[in-house]
C-alpha positions in Angstrom: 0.0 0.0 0.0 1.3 3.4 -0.6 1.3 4.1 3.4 4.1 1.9 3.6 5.9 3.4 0.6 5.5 6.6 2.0 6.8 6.0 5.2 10.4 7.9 6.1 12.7 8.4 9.1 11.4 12.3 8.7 7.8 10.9 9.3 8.6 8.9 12.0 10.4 12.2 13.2 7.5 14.3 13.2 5.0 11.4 14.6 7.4 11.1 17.4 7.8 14.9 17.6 11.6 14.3 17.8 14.4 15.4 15.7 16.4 13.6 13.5 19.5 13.5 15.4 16.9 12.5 18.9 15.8 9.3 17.1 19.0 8.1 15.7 19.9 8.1 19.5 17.1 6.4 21.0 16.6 3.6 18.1 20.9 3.1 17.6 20.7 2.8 21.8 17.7 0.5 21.8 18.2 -2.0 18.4 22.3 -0.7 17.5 21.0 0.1 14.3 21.0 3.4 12.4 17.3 4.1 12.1 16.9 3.8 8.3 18.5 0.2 8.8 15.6 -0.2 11.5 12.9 0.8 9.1 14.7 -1.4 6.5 14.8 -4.2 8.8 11.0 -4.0 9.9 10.1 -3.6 6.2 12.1 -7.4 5.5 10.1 -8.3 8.3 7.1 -7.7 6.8 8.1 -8.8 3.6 9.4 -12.3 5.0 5.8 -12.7 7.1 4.5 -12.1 3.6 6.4 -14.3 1.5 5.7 -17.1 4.1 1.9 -16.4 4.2 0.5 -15.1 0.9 0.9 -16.1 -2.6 1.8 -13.1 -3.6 5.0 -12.9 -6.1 8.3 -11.5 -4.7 8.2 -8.8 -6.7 4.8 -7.6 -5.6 6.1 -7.8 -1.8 8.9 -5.8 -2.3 6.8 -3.0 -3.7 4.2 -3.7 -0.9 6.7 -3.4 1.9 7.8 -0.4 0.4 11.0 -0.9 -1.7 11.3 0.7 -5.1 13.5 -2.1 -7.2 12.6 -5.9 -6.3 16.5 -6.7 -7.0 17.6 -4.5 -3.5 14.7 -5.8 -1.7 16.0 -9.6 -2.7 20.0 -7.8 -1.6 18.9 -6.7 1.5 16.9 -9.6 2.5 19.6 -12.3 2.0 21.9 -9.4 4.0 19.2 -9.6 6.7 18.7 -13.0 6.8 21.1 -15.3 5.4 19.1 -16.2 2.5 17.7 -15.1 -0.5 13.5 -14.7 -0.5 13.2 -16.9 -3.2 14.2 -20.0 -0.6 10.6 -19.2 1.0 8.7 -18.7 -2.0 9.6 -21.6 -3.7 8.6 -23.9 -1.2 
């Protein structure tokens, strides 16, 4: 959906009503990540409960979760976790 597409670290900054440099802090203290790695991570998240639960290509989950190029989204989930979407979906 185009919520998630649209969704940005400077949205989650002004839901939060903190500044950039606030949430960096909190989310690097609380997960060690930068927070656009956290967002990227709870995107592949989604996008891993989808592959596993829907018959929905993997192209169409990577635009879903909000990714603009299927190829990065298939990158940066075998960087996440250890293996490429395509293991899931082919089952």
């Amino acid at each position: 959906s185009n919520t998630n597409r649209s969704f940005s670290v400077s949205r989650l900054c002004d839901e939060l009503a903190m500044s950039r440099t606030q949430l960096h802090n909190k989310v690097k203290a609380l997960t060690g990540k930068s927070t656009s790695i956290f967002v990227r991570s709870l995107r592949l998240q989604k996008g891993k409960h989808l592959l596993k639960h829907t018959s929905k290509s993997i192209s169409e989950i990577a635009y879903e979760v909000g990714f603009n190029n299927p190829s990065y989204f298939s990158k940066s989930f075998t960087e996440e976790f250890g293996y490429p979407p395509s293991t899931i979906k082919n089952k």
